[in-house]
Predicted model as a PDB file, atoms N, CA, C, CB and O in Angstrom, pLDDT in the B-factor column:
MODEL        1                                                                  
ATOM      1  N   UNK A   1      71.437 -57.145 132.694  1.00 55.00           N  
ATOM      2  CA  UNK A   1      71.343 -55.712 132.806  1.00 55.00           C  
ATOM      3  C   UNK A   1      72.455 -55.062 131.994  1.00 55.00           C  
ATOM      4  CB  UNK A   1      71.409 -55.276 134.272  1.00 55.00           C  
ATOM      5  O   UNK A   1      73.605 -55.503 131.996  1.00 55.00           O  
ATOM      6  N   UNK A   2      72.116 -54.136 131.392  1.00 56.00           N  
ATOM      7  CA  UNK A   2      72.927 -53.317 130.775  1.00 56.00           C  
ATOM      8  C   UNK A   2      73.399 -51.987 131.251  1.00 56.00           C  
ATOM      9  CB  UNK A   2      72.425 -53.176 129.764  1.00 56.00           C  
ATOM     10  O   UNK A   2      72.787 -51.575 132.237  1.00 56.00           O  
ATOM     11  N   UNK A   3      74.318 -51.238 130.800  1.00 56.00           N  
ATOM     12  CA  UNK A   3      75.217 -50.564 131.573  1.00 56.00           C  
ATOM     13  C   UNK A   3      74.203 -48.848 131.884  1.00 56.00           C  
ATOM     14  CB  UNK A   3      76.928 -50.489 130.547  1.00 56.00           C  
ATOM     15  O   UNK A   3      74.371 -48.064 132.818  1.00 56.00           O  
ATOM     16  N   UNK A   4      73.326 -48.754 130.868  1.00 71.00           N  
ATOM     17  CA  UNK A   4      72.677 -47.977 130.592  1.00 71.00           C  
ATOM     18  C   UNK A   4      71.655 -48.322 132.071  1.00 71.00           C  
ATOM     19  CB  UNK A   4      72.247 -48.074 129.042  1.00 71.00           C  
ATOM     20  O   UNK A   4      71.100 -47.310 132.500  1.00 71.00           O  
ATOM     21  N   UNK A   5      71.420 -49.401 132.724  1.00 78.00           N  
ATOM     22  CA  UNK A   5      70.094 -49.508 133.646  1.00 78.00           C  
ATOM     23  C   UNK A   5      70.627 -48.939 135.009  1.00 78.00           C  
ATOM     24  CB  UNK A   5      69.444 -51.216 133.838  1.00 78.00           C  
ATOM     25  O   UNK A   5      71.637 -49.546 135.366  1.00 78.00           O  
ATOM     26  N   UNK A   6      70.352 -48.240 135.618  1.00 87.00           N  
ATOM     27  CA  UNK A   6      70.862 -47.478 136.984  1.00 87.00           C  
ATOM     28  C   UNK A   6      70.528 -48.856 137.848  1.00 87.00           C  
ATOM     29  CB  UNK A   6      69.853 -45.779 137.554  1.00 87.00           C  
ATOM     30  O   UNK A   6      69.397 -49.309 138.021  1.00 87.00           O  
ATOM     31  N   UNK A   7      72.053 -49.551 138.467  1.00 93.00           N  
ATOM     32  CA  UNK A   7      72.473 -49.931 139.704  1.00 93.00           C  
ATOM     33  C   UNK A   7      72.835 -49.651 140.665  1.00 93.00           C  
ATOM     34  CB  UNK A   7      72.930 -50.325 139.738  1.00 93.00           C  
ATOM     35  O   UNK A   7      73.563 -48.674 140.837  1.00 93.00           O  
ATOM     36  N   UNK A   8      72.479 -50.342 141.489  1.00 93.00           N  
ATOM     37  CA  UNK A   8      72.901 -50.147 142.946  1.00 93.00           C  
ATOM     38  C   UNK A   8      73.693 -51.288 143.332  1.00 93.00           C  
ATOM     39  CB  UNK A   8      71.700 -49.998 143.936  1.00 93.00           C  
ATOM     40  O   UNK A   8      73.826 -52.216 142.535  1.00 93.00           O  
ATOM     41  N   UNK A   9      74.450 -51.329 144.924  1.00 94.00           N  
ATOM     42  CA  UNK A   9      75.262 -52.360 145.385  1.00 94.00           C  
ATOM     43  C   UNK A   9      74.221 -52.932 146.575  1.00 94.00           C  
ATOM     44  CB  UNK A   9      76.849 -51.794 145.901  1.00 94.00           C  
ATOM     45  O   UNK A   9      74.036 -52.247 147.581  1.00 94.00           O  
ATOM     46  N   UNK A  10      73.691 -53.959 146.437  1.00 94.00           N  
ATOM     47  CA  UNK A  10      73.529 -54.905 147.463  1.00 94.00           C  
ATOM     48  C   UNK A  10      74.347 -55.864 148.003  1.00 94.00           C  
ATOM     49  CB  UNK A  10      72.718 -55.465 147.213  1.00 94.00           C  
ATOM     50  O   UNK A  10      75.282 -56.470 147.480  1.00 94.00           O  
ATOM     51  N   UNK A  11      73.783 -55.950 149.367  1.00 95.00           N  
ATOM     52  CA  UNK A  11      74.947 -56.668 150.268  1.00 95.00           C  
ATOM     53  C   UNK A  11      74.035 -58.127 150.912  1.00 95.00           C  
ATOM     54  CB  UNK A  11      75.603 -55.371 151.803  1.00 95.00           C  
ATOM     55  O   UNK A  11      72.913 -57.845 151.334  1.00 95.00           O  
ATOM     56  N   UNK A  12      74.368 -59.346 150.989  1.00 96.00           N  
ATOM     57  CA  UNK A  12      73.572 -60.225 150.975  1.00 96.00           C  
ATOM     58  C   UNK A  12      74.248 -59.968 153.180  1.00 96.00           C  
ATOM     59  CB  UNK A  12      73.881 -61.882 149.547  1.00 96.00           C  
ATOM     60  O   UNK A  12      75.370 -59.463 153.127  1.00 96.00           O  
ATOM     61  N   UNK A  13      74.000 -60.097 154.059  1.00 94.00           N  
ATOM     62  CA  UNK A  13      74.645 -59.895 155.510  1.00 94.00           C  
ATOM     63  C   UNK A  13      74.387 -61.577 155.573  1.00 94.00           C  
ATOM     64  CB  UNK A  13      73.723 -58.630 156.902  1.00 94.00           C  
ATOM     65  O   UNK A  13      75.450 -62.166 155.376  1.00 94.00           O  
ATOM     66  N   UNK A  14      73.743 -62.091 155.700  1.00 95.00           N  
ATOM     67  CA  UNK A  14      73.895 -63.330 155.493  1.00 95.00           C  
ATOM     68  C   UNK A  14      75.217 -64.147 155.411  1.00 95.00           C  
ATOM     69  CB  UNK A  14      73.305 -63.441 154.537  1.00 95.00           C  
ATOM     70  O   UNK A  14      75.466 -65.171 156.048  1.00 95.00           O  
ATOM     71  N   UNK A  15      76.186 -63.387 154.332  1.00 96.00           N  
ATOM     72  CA  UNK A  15      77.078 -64.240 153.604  1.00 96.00           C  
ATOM     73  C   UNK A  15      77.860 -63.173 153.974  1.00 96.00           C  
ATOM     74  CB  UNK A  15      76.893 -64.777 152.048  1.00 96.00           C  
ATOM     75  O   UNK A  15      78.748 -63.754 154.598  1.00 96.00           O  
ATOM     76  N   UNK A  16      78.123 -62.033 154.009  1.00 96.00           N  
ATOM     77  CA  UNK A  16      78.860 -60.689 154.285  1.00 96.00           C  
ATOM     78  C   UNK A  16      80.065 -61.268 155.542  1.00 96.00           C  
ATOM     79  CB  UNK A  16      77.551 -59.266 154.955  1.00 96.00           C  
ATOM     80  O   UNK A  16      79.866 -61.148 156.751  1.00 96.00           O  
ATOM     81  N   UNK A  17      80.848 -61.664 155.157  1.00 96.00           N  
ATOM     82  CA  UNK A  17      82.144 -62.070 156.302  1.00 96.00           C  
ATOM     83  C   UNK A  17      82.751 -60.891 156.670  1.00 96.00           C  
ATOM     84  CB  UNK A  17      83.425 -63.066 155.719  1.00 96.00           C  
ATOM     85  O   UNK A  17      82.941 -61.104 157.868  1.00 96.00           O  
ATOM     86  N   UNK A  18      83.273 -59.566 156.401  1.00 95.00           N  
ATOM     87  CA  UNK A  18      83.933 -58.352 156.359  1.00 95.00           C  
ATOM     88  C   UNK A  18      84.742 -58.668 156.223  1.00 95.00           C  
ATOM     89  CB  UNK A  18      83.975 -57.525 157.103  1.00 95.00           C  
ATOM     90  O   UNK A  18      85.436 -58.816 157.229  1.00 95.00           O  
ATOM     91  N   UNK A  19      85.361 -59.051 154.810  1.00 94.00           N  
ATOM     92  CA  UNK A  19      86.816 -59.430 154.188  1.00 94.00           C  
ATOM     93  C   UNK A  19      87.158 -58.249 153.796  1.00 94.00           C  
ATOM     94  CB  UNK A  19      86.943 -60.491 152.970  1.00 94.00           C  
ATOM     95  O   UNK A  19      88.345 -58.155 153.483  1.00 94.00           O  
ATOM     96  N   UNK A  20      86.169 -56.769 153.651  1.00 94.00           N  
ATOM     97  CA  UNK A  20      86.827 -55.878 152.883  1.00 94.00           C  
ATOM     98  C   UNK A  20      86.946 -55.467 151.420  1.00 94.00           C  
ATOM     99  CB  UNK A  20      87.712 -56.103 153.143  1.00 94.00           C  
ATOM    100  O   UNK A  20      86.689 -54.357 150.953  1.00 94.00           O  
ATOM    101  N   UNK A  21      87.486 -56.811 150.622  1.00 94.00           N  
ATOM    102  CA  UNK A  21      88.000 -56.391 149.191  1.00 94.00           C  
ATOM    103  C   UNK A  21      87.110 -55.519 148.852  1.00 94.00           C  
ATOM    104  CB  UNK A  21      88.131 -57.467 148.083  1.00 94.00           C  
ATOM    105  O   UNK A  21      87.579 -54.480 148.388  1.00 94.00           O  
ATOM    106  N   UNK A  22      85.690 -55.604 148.943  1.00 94.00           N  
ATOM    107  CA  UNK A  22      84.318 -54.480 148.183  1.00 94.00           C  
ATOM    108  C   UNK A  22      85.453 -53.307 148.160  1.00 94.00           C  
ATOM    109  CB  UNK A  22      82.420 -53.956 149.443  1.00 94.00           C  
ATOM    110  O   UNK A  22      86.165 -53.070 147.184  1.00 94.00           O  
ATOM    111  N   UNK A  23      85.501 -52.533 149.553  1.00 95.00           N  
ATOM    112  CA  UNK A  23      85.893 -51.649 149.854  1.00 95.00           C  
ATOM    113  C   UNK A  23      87.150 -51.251 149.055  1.00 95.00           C  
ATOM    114  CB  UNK A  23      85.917 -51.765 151.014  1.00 95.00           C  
ATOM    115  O   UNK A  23      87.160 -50.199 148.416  1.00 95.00           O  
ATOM    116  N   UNK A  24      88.058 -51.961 149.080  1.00 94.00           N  
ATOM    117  CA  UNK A  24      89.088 -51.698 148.073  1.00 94.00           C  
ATOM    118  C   UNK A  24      89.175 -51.798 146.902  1.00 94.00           C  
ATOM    119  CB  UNK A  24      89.864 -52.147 148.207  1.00 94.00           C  
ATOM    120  O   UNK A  24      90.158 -51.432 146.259  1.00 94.00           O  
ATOM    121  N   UNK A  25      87.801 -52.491 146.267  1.00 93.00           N  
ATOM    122  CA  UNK A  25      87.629 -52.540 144.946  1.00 93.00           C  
ATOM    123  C   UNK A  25      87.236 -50.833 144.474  1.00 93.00           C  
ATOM    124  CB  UNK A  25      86.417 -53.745 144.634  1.00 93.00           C  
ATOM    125  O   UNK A  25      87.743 -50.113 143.613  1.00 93.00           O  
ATOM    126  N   UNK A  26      86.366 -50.642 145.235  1.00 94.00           N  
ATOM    127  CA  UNK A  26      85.321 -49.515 145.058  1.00 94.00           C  
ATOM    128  C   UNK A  26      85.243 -48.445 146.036  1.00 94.00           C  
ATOM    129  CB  UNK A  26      84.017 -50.058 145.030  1.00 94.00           C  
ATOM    130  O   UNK A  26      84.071 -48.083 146.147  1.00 94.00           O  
ATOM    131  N   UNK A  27      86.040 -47.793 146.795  1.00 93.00           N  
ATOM    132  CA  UNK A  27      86.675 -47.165 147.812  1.00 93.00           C  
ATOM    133  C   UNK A  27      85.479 -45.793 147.928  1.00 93.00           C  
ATOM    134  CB  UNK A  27      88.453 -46.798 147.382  1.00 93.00           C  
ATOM    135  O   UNK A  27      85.015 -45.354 148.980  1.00 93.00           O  
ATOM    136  N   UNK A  28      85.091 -45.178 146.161  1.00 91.00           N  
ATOM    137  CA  UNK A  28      84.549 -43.999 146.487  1.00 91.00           C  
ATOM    138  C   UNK A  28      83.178 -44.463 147.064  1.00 91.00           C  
ATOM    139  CB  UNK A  28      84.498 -43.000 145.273  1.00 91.00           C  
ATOM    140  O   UNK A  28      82.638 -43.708 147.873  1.00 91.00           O  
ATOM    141  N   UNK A  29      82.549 -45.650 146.721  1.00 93.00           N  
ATOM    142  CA  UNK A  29      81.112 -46.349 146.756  1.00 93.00           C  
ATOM    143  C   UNK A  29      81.058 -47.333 148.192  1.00 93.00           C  
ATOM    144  CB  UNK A  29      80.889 -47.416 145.197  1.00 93.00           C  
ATOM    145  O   UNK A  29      80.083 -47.858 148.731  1.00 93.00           O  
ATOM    146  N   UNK A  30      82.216 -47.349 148.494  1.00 95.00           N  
ATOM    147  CA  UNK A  30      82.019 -49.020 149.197  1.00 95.00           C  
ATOM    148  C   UNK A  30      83.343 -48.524 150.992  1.00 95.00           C  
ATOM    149  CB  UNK A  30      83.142 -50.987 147.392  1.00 95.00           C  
ATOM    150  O   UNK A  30      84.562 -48.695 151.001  1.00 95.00           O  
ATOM    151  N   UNK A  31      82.580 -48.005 152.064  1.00 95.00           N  
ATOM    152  CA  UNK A  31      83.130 -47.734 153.334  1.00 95.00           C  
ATOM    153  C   UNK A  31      83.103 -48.738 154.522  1.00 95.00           C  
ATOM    154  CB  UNK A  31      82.527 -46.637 153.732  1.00 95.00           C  
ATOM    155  O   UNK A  31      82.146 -49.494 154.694  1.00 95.00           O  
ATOM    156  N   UNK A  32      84.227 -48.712 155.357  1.00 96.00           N  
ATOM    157  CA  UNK A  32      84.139 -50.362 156.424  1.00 96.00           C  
ATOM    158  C   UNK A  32      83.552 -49.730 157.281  1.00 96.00           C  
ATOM    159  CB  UNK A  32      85.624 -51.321 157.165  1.00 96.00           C  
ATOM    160  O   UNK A  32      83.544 -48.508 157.128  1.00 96.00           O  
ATOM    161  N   UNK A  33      82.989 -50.195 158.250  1.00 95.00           N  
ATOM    162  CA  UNK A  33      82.977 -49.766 159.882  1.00 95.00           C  
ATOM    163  C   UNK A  33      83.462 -50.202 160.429  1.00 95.00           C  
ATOM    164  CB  UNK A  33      82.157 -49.751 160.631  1.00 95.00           C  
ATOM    165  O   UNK A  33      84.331 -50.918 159.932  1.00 95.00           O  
ATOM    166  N   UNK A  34      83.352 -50.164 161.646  1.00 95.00           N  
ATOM    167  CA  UNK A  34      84.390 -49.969 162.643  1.00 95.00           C  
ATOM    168  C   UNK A  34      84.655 -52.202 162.553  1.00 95.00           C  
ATOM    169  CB  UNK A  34      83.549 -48.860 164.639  1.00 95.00           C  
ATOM    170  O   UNK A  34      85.727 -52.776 162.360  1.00 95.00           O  
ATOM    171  N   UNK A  35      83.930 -52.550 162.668  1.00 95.00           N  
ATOM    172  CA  UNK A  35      84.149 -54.261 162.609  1.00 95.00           C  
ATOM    173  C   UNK A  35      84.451 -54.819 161.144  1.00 95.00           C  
ATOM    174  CB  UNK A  35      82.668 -55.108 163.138  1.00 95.00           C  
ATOM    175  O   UNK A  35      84.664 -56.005 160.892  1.00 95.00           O  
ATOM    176  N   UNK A  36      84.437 -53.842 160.277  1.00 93.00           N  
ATOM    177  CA  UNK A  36      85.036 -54.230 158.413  1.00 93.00           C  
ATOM    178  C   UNK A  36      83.718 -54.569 157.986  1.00 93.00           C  
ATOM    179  CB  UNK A  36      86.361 -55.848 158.001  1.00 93.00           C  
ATOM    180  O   UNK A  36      83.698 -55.553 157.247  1.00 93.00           O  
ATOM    181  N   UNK A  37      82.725 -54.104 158.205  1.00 96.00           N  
ATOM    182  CA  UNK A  37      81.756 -54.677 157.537  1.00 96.00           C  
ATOM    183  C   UNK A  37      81.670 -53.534 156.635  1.00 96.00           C  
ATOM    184  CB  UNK A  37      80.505 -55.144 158.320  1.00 96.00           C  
ATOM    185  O   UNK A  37      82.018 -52.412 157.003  1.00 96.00           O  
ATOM    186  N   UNK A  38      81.053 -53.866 155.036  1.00 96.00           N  
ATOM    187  CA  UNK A  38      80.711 -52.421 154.114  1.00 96.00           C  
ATOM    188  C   UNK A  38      79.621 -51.438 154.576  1.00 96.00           C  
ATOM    189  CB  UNK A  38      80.188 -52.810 152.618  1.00 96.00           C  
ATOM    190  O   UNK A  38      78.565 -51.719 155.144  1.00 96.00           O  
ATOM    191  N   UNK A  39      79.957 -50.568 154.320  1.00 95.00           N  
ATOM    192  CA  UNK A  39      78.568 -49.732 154.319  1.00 95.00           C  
ATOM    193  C   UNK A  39      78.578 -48.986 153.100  1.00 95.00           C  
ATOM    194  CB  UNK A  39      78.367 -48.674 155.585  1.00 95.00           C  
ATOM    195  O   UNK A  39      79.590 -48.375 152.757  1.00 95.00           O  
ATOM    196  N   UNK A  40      77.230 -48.990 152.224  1.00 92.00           N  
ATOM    197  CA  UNK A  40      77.059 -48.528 151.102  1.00 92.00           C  
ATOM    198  C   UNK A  40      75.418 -47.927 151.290  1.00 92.00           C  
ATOM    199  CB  UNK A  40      77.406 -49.682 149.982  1.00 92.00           C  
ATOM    200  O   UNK A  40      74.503 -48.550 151.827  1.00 92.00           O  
ATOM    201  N   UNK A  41      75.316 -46.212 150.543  1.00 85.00           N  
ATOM    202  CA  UNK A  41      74.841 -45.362 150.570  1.00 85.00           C  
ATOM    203  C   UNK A  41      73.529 -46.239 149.898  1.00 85.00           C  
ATOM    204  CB  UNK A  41      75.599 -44.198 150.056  1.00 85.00           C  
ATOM    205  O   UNK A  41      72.878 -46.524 150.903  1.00 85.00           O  
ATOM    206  N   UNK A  42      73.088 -46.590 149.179  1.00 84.00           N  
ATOM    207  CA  UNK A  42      72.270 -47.301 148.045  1.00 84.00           C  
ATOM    208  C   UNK A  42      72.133 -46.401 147.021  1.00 84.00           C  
ATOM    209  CB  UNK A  42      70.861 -47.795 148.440  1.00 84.00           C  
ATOM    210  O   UNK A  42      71.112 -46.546 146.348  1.00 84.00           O  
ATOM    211  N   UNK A  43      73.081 -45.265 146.630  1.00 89.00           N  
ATOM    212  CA  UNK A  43      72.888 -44.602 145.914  1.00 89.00           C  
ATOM    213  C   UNK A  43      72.872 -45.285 143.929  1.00 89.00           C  
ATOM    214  CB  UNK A  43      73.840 -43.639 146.497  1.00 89.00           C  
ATOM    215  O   UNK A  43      73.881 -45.987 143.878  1.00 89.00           O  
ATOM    216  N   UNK A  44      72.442 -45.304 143.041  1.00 93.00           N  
ATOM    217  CA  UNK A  44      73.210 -46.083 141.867  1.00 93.00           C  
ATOM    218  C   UNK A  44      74.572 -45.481 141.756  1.00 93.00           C  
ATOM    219  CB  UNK A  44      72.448 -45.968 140.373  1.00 93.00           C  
ATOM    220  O   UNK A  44      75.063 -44.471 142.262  1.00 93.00           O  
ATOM    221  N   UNK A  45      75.129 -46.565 140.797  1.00 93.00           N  
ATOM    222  CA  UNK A  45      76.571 -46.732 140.471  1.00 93.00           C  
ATOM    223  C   UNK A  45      76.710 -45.612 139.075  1.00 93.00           C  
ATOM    224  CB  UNK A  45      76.967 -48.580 140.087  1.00 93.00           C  
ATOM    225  O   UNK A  45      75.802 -45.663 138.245  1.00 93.00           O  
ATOM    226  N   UNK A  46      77.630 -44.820 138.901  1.00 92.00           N  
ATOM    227  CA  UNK A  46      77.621 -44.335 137.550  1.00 92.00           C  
ATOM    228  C   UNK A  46      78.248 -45.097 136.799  1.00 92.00           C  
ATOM    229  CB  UNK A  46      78.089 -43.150 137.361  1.00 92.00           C  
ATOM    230  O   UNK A  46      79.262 -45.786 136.905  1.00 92.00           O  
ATOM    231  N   UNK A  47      77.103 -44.765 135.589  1.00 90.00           N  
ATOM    232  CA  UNK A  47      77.665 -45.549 134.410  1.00 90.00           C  
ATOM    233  C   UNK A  47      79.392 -46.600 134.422  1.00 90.00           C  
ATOM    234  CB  UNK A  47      77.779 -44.235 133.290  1.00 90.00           C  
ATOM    235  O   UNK A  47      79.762 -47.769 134.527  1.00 90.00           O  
ATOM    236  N   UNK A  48      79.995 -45.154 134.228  1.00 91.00           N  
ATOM    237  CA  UNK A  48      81.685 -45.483 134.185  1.00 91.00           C  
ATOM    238  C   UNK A  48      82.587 -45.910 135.110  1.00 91.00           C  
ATOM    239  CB  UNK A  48      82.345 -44.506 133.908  1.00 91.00           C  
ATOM    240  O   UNK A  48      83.812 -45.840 135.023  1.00 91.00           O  
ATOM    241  N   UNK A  49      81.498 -46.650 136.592  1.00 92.00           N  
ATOM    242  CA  UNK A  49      82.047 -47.373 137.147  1.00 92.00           C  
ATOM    243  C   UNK A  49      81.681 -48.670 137.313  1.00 92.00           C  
ATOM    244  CB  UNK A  49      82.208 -46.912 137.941  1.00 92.00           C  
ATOM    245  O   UNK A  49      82.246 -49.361 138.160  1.00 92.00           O  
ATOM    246  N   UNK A  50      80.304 -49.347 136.218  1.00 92.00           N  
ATOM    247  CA  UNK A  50      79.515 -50.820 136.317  1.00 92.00           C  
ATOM    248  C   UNK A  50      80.838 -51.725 136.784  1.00 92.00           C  
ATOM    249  CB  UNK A  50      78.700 -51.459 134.569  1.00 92.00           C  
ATOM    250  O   UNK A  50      81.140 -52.186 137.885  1.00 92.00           O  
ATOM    251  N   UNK A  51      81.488 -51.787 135.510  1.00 92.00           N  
ATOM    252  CA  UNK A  51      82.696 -52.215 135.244  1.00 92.00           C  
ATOM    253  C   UNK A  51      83.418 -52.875 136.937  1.00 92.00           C  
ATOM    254  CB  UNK A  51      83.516 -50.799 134.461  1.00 92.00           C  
ATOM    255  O   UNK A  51      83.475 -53.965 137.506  1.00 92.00           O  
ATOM    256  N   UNK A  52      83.809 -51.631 137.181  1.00 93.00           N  
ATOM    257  CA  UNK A  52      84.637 -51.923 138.561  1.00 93.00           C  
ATOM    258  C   UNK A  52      83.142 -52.314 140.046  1.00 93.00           C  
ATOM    259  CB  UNK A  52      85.854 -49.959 138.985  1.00 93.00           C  
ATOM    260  O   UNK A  52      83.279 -52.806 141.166  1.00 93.00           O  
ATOM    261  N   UNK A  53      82.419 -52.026 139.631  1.00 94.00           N  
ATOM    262  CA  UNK A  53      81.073 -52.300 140.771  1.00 94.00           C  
ATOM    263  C   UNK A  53      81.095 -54.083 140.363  1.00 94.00           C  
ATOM    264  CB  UNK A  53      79.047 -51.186 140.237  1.00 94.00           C  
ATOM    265  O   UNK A  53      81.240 -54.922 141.252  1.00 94.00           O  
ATOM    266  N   UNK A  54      80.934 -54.441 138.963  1.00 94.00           N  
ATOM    267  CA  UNK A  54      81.055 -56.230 139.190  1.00 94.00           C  
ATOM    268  C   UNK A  54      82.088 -56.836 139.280  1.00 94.00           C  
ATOM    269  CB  UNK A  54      80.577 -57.049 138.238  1.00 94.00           C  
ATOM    270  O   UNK A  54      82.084 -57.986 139.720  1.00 94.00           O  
ATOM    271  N   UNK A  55      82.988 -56.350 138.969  1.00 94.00           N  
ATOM    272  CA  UNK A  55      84.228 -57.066 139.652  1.00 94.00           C  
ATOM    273  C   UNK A  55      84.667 -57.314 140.843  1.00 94.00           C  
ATOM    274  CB  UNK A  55      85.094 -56.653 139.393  1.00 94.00           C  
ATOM    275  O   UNK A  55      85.476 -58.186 141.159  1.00 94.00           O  
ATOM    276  N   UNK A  56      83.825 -56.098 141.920  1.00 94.00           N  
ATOM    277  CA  UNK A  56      84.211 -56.346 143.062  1.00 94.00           C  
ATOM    278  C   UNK A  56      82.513 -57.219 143.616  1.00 94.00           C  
ATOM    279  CB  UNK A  56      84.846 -54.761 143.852  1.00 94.00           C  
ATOM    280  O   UNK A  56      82.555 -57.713 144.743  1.00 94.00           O  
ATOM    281  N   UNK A  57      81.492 -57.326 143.022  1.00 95.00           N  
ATOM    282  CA  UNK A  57      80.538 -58.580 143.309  1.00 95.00           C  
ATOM    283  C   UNK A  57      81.485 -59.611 142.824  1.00 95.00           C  
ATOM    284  CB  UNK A  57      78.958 -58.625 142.469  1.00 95.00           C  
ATOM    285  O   UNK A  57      81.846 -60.371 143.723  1.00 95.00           O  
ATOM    286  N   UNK A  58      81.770 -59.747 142.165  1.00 96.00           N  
ATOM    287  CA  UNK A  58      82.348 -61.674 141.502  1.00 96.00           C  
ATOM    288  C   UNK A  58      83.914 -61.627 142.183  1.00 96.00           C  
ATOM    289  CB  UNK A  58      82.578 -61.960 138.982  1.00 96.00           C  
ATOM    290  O   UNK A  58      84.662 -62.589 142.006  1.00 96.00           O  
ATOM    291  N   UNK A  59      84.342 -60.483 142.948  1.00 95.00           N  
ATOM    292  CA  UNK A  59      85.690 -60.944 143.631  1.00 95.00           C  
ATOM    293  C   UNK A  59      85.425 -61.451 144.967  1.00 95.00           C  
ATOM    294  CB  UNK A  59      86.755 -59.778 143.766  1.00 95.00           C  
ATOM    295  O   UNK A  59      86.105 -62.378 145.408  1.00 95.00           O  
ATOM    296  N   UNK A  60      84.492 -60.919 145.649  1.00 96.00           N  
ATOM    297  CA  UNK A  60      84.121 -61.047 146.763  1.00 96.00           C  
ATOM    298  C   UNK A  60      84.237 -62.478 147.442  1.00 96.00           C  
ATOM    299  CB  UNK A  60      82.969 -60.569 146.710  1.00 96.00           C  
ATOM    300  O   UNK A  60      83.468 -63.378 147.108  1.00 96.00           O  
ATOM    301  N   UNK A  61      84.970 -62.616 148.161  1.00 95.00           N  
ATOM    302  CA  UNK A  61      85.350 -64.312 148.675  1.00 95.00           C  
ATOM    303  C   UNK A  61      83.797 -65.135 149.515  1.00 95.00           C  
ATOM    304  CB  UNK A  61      86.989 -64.179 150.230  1.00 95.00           C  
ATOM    305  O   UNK A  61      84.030 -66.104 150.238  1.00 95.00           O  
ATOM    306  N   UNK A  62      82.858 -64.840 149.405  1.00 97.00           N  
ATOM    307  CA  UNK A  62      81.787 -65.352 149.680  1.00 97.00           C  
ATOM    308  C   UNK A  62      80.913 -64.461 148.740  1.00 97.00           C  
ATOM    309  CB  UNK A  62      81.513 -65.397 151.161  1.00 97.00           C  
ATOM    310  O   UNK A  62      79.989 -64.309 149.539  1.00 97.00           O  
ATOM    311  N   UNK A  63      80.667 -64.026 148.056  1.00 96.00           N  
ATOM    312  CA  UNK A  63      79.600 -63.583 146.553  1.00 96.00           C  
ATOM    313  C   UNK A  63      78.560 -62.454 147.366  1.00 96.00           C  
ATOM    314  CB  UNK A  63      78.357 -65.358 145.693  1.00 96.00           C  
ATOM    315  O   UNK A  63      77.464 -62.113 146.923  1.00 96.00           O  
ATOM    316  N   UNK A  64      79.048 -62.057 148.402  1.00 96.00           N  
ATOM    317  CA  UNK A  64      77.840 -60.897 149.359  1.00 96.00           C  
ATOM    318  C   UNK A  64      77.498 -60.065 148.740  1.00 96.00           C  
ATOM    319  CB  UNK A  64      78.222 -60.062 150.592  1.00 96.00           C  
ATOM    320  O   UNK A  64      76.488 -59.594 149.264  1.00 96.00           O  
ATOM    321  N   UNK A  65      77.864 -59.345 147.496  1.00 95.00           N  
ATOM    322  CA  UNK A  65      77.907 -58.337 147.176  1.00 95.00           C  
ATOM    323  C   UNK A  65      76.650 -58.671 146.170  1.00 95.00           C  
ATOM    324  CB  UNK A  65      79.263 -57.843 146.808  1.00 95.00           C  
ATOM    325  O   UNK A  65      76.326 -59.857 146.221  1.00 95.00           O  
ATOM    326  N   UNK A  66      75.907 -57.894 145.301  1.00 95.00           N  
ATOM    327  CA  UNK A  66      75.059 -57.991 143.873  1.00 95.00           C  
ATOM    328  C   UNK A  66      74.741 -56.516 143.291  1.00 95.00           C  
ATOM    329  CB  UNK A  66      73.489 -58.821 144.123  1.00 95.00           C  
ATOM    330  O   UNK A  66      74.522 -55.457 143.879  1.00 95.00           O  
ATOM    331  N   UNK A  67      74.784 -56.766 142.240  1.00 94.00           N  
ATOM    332  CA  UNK A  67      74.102 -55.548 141.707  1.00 94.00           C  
ATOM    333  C   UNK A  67      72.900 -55.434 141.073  1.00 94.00           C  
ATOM    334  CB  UNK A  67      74.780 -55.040 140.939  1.00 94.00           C  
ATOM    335  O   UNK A  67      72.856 -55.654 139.863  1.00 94.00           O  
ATOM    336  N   UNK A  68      71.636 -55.043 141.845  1.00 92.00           N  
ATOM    337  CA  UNK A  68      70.592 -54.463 141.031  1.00 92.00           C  
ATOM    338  C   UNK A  68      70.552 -53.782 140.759  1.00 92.00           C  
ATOM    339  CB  UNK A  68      69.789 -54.355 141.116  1.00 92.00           C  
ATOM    340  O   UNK A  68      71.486 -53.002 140.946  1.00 92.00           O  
ATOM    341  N   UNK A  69      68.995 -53.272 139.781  1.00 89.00           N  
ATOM    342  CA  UNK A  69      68.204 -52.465 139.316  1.00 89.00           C  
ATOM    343  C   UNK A  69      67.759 -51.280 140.331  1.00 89.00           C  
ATOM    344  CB  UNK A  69      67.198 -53.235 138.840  1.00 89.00           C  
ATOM    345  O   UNK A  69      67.555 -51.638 141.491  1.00 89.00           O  
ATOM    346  N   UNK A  70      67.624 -50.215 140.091  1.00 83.00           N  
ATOM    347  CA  UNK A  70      67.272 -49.448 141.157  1.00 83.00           C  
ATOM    348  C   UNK A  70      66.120 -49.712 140.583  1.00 83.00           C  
ATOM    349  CB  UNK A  70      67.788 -48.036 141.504  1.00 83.00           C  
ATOM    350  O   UNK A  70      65.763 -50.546 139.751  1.00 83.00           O  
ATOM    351  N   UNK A  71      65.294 -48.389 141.487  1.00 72.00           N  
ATOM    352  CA  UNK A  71      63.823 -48.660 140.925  1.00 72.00           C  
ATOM    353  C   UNK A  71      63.320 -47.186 141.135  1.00 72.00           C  
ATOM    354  CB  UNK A  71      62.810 -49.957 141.834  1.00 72.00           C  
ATOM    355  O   UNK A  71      63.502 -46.673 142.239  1.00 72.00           O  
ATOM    356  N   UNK A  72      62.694 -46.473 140.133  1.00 60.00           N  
ATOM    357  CA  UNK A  72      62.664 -45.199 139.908  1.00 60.00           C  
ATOM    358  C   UNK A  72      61.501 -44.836 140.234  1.00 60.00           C  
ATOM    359  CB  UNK A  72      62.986 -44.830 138.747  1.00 60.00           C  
ATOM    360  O   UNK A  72      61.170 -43.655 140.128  1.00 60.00           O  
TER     361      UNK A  72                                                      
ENDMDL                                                                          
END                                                                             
């Protein structure tokens, strides 16, 4: 995918431990609840934040995080 394709943040709960980092990667996109788990709007990512949206998928200490394609 290219930066141009509107993403979103998926969360695999499966694998989702509530370590957090998402959240601190991506603070305006990525909120804990009350037990640290993320909560994310499914809104897409803008452009000028892909960048920081995969870094915090590939930091993630169990890989919970992904980024798709929205779908229009």
């Amino acid at each position: 995918m290219d930066q141009k394709t509107p993403q979103k943040i998926d969360i695999d709960w499966t694998s989702c431990q509530g370590h957090g980092l998402c959240a601190e990667l991506l603070p305006d996109h990525i909120t804990l609840d009350e037990w640290g788990y993320p909560l994310v709007d499914g809104a897409p990512i803008p452009p000028r934040t892909i960048r920081r949206a995969r870094r915090a998928a590939s930091d993630c200490p169990v890989l919970a995080l992904k980024l798709t394609a929205t779908r229009n």
